[in-house]
C-alpha positions as CSV (number, residue, x, y, z in Angstrom):
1,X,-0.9,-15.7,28.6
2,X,2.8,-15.7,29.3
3,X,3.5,-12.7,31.4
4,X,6.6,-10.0,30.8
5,X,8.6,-11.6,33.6
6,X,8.6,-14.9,32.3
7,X,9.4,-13.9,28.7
8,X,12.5,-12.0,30.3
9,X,13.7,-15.5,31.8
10,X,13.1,-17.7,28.4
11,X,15.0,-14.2,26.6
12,X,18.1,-14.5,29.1
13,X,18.5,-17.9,28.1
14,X,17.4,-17.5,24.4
15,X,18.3,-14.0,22.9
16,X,22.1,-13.0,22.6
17,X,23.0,-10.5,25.2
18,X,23.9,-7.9,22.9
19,X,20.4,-7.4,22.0
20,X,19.2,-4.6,23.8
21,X,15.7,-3.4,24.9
22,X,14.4,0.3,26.6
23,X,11.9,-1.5,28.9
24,X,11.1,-5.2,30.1
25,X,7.8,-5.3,29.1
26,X,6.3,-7.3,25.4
27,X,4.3,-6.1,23.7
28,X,0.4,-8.2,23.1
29,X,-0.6,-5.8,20.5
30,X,-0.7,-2.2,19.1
31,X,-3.2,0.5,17.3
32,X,-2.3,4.0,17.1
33,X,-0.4,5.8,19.6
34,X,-0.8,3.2,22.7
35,X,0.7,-0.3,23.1
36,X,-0.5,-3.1,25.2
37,X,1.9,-5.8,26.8
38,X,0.9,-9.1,27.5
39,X,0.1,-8.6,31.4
40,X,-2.6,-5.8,30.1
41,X,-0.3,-2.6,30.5
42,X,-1.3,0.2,28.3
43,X,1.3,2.1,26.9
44,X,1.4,5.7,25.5
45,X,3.8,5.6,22.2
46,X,6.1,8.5,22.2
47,X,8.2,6.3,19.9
48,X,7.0,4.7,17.2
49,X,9.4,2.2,16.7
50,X,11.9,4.7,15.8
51,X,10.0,6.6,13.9
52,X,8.6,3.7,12.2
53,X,4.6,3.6,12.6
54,X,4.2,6.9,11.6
55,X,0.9,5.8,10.2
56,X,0.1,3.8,13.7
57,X,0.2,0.0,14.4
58,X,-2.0,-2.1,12.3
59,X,-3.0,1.3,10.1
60,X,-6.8,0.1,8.3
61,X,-5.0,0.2,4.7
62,X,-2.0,-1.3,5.5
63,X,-4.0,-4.2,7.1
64,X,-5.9,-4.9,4.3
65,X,-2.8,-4.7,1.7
66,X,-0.8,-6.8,3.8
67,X,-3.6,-9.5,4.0
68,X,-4.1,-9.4,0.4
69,X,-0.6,-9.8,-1.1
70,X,0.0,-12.3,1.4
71,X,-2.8,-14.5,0.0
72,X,-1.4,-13.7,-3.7
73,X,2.5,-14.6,-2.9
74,X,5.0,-13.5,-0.5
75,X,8.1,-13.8,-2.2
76,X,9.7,-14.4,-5.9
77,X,12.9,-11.7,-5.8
78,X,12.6,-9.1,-7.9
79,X,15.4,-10.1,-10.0
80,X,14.1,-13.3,-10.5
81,X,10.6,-12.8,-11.2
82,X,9.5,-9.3,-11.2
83,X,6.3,-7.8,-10.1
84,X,4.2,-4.5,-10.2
85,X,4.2,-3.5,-6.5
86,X,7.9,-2.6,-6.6
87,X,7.5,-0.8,-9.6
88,X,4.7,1.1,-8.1
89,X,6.3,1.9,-5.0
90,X,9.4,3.3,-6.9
91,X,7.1,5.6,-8.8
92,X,5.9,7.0,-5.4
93,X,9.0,7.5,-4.4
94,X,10.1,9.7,-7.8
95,X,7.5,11.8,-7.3
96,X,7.1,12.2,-3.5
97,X,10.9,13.2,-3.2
98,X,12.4,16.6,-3.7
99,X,13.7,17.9,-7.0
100,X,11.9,18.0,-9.9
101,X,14.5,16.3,-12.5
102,X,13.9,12.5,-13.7
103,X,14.5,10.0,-10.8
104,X,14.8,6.3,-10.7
105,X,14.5,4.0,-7.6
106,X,16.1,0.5,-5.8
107,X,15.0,-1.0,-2.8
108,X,16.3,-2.6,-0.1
109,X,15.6,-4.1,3.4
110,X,17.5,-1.7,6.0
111,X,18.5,2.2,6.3
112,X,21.7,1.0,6.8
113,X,22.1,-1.3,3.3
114,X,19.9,1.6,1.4
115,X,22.9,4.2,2.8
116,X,25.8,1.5,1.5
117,X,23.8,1.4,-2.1
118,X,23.7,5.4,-1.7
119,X,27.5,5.3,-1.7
120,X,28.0,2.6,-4.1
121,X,26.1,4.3,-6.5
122,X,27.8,7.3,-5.7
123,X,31.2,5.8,-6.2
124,X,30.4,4.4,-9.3
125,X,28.9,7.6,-11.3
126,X,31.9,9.9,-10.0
127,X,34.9,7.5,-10.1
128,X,35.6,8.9,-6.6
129,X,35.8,7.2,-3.4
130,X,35.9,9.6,-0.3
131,X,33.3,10.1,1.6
132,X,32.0,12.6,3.7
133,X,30.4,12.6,6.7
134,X,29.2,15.0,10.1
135,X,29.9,14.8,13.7
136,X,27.2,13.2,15.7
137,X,26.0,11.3,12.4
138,X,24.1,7.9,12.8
139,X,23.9,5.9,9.4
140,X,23.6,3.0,10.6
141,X,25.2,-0.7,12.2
142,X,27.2,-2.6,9.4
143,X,31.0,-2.2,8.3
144,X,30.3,0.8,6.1
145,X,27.3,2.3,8.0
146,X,29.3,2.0,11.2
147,X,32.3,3.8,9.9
148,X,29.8,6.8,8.6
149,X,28.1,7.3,12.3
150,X,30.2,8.7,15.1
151,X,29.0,7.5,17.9
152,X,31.2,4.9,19.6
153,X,28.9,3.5,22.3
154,X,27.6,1.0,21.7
155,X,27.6,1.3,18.2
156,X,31.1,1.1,17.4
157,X,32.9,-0.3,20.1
158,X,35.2,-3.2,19.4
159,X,33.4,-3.7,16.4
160,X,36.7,-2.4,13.6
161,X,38.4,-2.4,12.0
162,X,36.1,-0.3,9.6
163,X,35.8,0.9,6.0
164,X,38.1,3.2,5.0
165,X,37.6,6.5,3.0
166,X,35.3,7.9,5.2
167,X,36.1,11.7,6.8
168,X,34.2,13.6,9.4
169,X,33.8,16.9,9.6
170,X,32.1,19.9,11.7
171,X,28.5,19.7,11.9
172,X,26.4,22.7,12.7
173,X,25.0,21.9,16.3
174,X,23.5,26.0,17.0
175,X,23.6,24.9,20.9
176,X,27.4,23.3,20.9
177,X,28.9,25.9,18.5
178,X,28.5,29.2,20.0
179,X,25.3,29.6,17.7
180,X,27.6,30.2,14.5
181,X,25.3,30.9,11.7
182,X,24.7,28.1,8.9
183,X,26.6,29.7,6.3
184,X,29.6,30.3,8.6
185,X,29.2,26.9,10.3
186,X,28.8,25.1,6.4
187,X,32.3,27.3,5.6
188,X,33.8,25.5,8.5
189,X,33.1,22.2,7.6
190,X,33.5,23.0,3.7
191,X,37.9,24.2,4.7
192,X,37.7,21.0,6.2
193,X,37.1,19.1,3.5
194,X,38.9,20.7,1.0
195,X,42.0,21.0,3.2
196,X,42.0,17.3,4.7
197,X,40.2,15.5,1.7
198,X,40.3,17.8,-1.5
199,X,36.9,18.7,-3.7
200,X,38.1,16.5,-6.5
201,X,38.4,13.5,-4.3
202,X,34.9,13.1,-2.9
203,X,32.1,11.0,-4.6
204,X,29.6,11.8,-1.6
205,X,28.9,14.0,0.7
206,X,26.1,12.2,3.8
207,X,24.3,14.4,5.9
208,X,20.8,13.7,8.0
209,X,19.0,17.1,7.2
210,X,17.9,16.6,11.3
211,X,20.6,14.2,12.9
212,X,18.8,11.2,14.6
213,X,20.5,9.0,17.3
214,X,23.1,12.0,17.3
215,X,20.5,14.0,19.3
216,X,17.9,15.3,17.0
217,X,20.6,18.4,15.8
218,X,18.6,20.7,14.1
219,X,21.5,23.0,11.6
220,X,21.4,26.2,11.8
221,X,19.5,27.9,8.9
222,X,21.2,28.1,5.5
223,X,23.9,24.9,6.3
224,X,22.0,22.4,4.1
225,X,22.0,25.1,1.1
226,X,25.6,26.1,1.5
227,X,26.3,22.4,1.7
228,X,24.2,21.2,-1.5
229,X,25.7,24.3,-4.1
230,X,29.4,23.3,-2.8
231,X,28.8,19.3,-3.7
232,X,27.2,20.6,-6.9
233,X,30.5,22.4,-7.5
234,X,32.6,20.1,-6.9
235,X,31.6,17.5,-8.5
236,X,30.4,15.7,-5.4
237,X,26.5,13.2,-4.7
238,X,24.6,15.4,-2.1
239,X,23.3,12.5,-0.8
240,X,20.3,13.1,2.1
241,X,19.8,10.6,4.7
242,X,16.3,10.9,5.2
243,X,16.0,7.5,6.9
244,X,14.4,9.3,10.6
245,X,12.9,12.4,8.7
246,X,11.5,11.3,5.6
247,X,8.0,10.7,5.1
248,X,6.0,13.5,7.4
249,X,7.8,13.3,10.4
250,X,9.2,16.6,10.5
251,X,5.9,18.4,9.3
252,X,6.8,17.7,5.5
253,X,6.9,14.4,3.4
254,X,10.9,15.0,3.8
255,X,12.9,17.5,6.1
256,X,15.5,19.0,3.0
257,X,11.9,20.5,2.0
258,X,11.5,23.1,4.3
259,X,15.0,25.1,3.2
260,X,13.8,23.7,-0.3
261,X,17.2,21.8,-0.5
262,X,16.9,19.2,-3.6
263,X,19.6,15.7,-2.9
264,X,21.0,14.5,-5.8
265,X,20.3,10.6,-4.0
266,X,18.2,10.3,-0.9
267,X,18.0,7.4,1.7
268,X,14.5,6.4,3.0
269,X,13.4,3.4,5.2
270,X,11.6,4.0,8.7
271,X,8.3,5.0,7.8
272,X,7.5,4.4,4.9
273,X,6.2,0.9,5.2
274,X,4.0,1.0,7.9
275,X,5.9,-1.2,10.4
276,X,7.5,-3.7,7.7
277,X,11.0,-3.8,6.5
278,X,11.5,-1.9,3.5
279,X,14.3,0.6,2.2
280,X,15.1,2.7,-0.8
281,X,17.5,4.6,-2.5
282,X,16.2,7.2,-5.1
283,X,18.1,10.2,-7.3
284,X,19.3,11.9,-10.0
285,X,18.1,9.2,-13.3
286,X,21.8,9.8,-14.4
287,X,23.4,8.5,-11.4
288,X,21.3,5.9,-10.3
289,X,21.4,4.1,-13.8
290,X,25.1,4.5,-14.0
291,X,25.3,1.4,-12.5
292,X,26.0,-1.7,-14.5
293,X,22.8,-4.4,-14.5
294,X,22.8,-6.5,-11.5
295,X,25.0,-4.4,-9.6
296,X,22.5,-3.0,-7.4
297,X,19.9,-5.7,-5.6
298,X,18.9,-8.4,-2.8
299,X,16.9,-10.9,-2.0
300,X,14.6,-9.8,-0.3
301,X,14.8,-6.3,-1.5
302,X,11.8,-4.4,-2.3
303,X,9.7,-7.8,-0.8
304,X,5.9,-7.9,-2.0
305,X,4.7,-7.8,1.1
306,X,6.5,-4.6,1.9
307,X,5.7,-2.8,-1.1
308,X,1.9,-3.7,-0.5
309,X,2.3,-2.2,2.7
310,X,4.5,0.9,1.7
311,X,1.3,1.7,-1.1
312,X,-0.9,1.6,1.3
313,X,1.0,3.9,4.1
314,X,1.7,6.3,1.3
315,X,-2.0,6.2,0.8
316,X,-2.8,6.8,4.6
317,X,-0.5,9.7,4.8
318,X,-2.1,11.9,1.9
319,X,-5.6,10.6,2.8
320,X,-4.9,11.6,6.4
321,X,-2.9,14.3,5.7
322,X,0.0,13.5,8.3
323,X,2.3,16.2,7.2
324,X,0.1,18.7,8.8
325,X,-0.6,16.0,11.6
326,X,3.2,16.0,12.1
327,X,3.0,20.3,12.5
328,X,0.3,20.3,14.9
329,X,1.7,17.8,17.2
330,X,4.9,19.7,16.9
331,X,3.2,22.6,18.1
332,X,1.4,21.2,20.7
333,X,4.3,18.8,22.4
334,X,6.9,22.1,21.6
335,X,4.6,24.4,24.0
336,X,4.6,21.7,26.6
337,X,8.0,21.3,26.4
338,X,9.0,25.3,26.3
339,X,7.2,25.5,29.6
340,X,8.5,22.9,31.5
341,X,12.3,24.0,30.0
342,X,11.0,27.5,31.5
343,X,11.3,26.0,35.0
344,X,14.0,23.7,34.6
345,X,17.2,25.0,34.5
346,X,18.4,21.2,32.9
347,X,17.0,21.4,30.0
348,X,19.7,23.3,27.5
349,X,17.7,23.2,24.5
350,X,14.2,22.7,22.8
351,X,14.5,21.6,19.7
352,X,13.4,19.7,16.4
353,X,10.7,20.3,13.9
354,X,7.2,18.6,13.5
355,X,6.6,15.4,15.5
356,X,10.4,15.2,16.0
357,X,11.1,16.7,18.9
358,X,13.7,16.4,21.6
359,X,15.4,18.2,24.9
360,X,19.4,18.2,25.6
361,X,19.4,18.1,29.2
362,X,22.5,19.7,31.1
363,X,24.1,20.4,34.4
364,X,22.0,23.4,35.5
365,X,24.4,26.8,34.7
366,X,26.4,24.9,31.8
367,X,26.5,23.0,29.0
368,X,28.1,19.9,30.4
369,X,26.0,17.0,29.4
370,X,23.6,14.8,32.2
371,X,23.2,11.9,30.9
372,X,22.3,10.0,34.2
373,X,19.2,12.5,35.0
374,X,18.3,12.1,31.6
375,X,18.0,8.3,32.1
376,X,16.0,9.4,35.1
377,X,13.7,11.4,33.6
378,X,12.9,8.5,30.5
379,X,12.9,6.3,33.7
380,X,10.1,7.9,35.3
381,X,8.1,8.4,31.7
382,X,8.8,4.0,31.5
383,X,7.2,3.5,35.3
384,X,3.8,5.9,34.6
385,X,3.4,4.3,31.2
386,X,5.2,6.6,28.6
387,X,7.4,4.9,26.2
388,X,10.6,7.4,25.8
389,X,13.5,7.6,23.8
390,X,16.5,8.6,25.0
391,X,20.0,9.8,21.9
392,X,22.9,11.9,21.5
393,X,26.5,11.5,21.3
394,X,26.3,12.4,24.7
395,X,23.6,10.5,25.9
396,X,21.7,13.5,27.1
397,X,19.2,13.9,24.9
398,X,15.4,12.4,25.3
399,X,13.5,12.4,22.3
400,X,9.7,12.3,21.0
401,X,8.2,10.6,18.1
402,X,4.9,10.0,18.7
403,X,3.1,8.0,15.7
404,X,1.3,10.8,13.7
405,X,-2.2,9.3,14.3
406,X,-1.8,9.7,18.1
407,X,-5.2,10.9,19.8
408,X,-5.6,14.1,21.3
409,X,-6.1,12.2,24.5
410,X,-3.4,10.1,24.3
411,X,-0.7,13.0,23.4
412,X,-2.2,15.2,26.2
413,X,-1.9,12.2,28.9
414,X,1.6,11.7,27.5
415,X,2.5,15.0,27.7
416,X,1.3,14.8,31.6
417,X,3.6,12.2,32.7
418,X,6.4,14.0,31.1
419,X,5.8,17.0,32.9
420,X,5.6,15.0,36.1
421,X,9.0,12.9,35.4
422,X,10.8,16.1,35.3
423,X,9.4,16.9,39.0
């Protein structure tokens, strides 16, 4: 078998540069919570993909639909030649999200293309065509999506000029803000908007109910509320981004659930698909069917393949009950991490919810980020076998999604090396 090493050599010559990687081994195969690469390394998986595999690698169910649908037909486009599997999965997705008016579903490929048909849609019911965004936001990597996320490095850079009609505003970061309360903190960022964009101007308002690349930014209590009965006054589609969150990470099928918080549209991509590439965009029936007939689509949107897969993940999750997986890993990893933040002065912060948990690590005595010990730490996790994340606009931030299946034995060996990175 071709070793790491010499797949590194064909990559340099083969792969555009700009295509990164957090670590130089490839992967052979994957089940779980552990990887193997091809030179027979076993990894522990504290990240999923991204928050991808919630269900594991290779889930049983997903397996077996995968294998089926592929022997039945892989592709026809849905707006050619339409079949029940999208329909199906869009019928999941009505019922699983929150909010208990009529919904109606699309699907797409990407978080980032279902976040561009959030706003289109958007746009289109309302007649509007600012929108709103949050410091530290990550939506994603095209033209639009990269005007929506903040983060300039390397997301951004050189990369404009960008969509216009976007405006950023305060996000409630309860470590970064002097721990201003969520209805004070959604005031702030409410003056801003009316002040700098005006209510009647704004088709959507985009937030991650838990910011993702931005550093897993938890808001403080009673933000998302504030936020959702201000867009409902003015006119405005709450739209939730729920692309990271959605679908058991955070301890619920979606994170708006636990402040009961009910999107008028909400993104969803990640996990729900078991590993394959599959996106949606589901809402309010009125808004999402304002849309003119053909207006919202793609070719490979909503794929068979992917819906077969999606079903069966779905399936996994309630079988499995992975929302409550998602809480007790949270508890587990949040103790570990509470004691080791208990001796090191770097870490700033514990914080997330479920199996989404991170650390903001600091300058010992202040708040002044560390990105380079940060790297250090993930560093150290990447040479003893733990796959880490590292995020935030500051680069300090490591973060921890373990696939919700993850063994007792695996988490707790995990757990071990990050304990020992931090020294």
């Amino acid at each position: 078998m071709t070793s790491s090493d010499e797949l590194q050599k064909r990559r340099s010559s083969a792969v555009a540069r700009g295509v990164g990687s957090v670590i130089n081994s490839y992967v052979d195969s994957a089940s779980g919570g552990t990887l193997t690469d091809v030179d027979g390394r076993r990894w522990i998986d504290f990240a999923a993909g991204i928050a991808v595999t919630n269900v594991g690698n290779s889930a049983p169910r997903v397996v077996e639909a995968v294998r089926a649908q592929v022997e039945r037909f892989t592709h026809t486009c849905f707006m050619v030649a339409p079949y029940e599997s999208y329909v199906a999965v869009c019928e999941q997705l009505n019922a699983l999200t929150p909010g208990g008016f009529e919904k109606r579903s699309a699907l797409f490929n990407s978080g980032a293309e279902a976040v561009e048909n959030a706003v289109k849609v958007a746009r289109h019911a309302t007649g509007r065509s600012a929108v709103v965004v949050f410091d530290h936001a990550y939506h994603g990597r095209t033209n639009l999506t990269l005007a929506l996320t903040a983060k300039n490095m390397p997301y951004k850079h050189r990369f404009g000029p960008f969509a216009g009609e976007v405006y950023r505003v305060p996000m409630s970061y309860p470590l970064r803000d002097g721990g201003l309360d969520g209805a004070t903190a959604a005031t702030r960022a409410i003056e801003t908007i009316e002040k700098q964009v005006g209510a009647e101007n704004v088709a959507a308002l985009l937030i991650e109910p838990i910011q993702g690349e931005g550093g897993f930014v938890v808001p403080a209590k009673g933000f998302l509320p504030a936020l959702r009965t201000w867009a409902t006054a003015a006119g405005a589609v709450f739209v939730a981004d729920e692309i990271q969150t959605g679908f058991c990470r955070t301890g619920d099928w979606f994170a708006c659930q636990h402040e009961g918080v009910e999107p008028d549209l909400v993104t969803l991509a990640k996990g729900m698909a078991g590993g394959l590439p599959l996106a949606a965009v589901t809402g309010r029936a009125e808004l999402m069917d304002a849309v003119h007939v053909g207006g919202l689509g793609g070719t490979y949107g909503g794929n068979p393949i992917a819906c077969a897969a999606a079903l069966a993940a779905i399936e996994t999750m309630r079988e499995l009950d992975l929302a409550g997986a998602a809480r007790r890993i949270g508890t587990v990893l949040g103790d570990r991490l509470r004691a080791v933040a208990a001796r090191d002065p770097r870490i700033a912060e514990v914080r997330g919810r479920g199996a989404m948990l991170a650390v903001e690590i600091v300058t010992p005595g202040t708040l002044t980020p560390d990105p380079s010990a940060t790297a250090a730490v993930s560093a150290a996790c990447h040479a003893a076998g733990l796959l880490t994340l590292t995020c935030g606009t500051y680069g300090n931030v490591l973060r921890f999604l373990p696939p919700l299946v993850i063994s007792d034995d695996d988490l707790a060996r995990g757990l071990d090396i990050l304990d020992a990175a931090f020294g």
